[in-house]
C-alpha positions in Angstrom: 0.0 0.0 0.0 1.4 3.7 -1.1 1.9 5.6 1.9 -1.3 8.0 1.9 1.4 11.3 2.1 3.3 10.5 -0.4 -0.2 9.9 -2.6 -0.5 13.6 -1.5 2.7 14.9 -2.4 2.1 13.5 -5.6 -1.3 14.7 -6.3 -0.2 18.6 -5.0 3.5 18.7 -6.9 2.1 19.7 -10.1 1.3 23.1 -9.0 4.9 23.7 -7.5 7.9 24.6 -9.1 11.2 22.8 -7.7 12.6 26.2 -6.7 9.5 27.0 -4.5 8.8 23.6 -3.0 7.7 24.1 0.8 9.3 27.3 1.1 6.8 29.1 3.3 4.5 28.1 6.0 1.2 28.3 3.6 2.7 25.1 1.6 3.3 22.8 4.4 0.0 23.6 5.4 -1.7 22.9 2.5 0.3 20.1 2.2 -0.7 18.4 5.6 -4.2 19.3 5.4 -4.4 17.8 1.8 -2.8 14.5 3.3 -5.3 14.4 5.8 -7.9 14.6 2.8 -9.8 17.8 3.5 -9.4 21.2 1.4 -6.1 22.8 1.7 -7.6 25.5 3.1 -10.0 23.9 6.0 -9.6 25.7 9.0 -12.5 23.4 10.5 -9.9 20.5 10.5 -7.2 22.8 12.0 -6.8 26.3 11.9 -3.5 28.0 10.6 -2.0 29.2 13.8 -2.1 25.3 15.3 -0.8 24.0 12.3 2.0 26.9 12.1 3.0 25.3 15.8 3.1 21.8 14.7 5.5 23.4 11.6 7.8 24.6 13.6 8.3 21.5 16.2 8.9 19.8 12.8 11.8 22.2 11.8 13.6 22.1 15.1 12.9 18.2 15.6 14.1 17.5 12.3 17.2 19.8 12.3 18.5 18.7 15.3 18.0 15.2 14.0 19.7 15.2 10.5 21.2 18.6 10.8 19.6 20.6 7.4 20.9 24.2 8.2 24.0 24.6 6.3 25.8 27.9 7.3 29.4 29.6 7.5 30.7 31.4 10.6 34.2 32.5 11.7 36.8 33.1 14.3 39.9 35.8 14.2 42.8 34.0 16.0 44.8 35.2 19.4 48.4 34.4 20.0 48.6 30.3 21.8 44.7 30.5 22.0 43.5 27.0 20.6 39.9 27.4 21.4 37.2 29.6 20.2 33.0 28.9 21.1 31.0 28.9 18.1 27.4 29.5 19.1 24.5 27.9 17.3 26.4 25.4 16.1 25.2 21.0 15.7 28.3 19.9 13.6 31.4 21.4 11.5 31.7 20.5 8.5 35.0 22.2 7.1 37.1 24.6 8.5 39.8 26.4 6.7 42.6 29.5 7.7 42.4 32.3 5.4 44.7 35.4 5.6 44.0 37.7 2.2 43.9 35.7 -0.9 45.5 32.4 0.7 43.5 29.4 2.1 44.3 26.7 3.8 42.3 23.7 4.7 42.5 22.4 8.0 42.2 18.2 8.4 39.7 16.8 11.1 41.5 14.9 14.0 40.0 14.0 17.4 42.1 16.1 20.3 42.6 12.8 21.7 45.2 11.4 18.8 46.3 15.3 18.3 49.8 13.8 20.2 50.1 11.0 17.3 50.1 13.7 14.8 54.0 14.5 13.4 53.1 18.4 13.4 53.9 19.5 17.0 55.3 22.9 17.1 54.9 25.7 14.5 56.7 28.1 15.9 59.9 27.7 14.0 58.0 27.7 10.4 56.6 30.0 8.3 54.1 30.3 5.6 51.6 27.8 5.8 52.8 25.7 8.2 53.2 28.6 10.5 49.4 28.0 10.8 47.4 25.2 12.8 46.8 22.2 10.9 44.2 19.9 12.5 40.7 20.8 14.4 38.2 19.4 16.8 34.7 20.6 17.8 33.7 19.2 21.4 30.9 20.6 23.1 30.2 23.8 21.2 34.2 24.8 21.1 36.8 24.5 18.0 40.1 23.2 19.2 43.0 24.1 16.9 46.3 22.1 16.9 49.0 23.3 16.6 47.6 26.7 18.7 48.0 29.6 16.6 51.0 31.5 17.2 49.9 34.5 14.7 47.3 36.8 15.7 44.5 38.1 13.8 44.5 35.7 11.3 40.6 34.6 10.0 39.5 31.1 10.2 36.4 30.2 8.3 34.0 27.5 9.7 31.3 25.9 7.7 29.0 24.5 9.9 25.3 22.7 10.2 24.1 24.4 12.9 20.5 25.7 15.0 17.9 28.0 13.3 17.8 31.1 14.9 14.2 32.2 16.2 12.3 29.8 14.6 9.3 31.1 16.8 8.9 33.8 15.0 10.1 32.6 11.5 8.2 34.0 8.8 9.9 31.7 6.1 11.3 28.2 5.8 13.6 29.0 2.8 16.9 28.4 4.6 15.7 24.9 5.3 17.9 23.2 2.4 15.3 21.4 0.0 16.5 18.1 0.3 15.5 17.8 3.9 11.8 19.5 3.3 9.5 16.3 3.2 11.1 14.7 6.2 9.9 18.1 7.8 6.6 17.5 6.0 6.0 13.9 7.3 7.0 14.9 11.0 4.5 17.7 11.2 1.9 15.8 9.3 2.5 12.6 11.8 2.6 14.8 14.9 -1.2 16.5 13.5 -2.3 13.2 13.1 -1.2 12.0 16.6 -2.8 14.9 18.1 -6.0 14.3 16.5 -5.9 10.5 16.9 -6.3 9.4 13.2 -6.8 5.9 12.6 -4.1 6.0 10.4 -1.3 7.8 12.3 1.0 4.9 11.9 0.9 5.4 8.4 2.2 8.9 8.7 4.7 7.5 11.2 5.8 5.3 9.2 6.2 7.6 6.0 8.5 10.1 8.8 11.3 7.2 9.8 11.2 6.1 5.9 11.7 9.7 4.8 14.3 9.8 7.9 16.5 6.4 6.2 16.4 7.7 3.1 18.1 11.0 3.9 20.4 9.7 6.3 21.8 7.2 3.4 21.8 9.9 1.0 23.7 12.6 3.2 25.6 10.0 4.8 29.7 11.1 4.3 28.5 13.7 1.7 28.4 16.8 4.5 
């Protein structure tokens, strides 16, 4: 049997463009109340403000889970400081030194096997190697290895990390499109739950497959 929400992604798609795909509260919405097979506008079966709530427990469930906000932050480096807190941030994906046109890309390695690595001291170097090598983000901190011994250089930090004031979110653009339907599902499971629909399974069901498939398909790809 087809899962009865992805019958209703199906049946709404044709009138949304792939650029535009759940990109605003009205479309989940519509979405979830056409799932639950009343008129996408049927404030009878819930009105917009309860649904808007259920939207948003879905974005911060979600994100936290599988980590959709993609975003860049950085840090200016202090002389033999080797830790700098990076708010708002789930997971690093990439961090890199950059001092004006240069880059350089730092390599992931636990803090624990940072006395393994053959870079010890910088410094006695210069140029590129006069600059920290390895990172490690534990507990909302970057650690830097070697620590820097120039100041004011920039490092760069691409990150997957919180939404900011999702409370009061008017728009669900900076959710990255790939991670939308699990979004979908979880609200749409979470509706049904509350109103006890016979079928909430279903919806259940459709939110952990959704929540497989992305995890395969993001899976050493961040």
């Amino acid at each position: 049997m087809k899962r009865l929400i992805i019958i209703a992604l199906l049946l709404f798609a044709p009138t949304i463009s792939a650029a535009d795909f759940m990109d605003s509260f009205a479309e989940y919405r519509a979405q979830i109340r056409l799932s639950a097979g009343v008129t996408d506008t049927s404030t009878a079966f819930a009105t917009d403000t309860v649904l808007n709530r259920f939207i948003r427990l879905s974005v911060v469930h979600v994100n936290n889970l599988l980590k959709t906000y993609k975003a860049t932050t950085s840090a200016v480096t202090a002389y033999h400081d080797g830790s700098y807190a990076l708010d708002s941030v789930l997971g690093v994906i990439y961090v890199e030194w950059s001092k004006n046109d240069s880059l350089k890309a730092l390599l992931y390695a636990p803090k624990n096997q940072w006395y393994q690595l053959g870079v010890q001291k910088i410094v006695d170097k210069s140029g590129y190697e006069q600059r920290p090598s390895y990172y490690d983000f534990v507990g909302g901190t970057l650690y830097l290895y070697p620590s820097p011994v120039i100041a004011g250089d920039t490092i760069m930090v691409t990150y997957r990390g919180k939404i900011g004031n999702v409370s009061a979110a008017a728009s669900l653009t900076n959710i990255e499109q790939q991670y939308r339907t699990a979004v979908l599902a979880y609200a749409t499971y979470r509706v049904a739950l509350a109103r006890q629909s016979p079928v909430v399974q279903f919806y259940k069901d459709d939110y952990a497959e959704a929540v497989v498939s992305l995890k395969e398909a993001v899976d050493g790809k961040n």
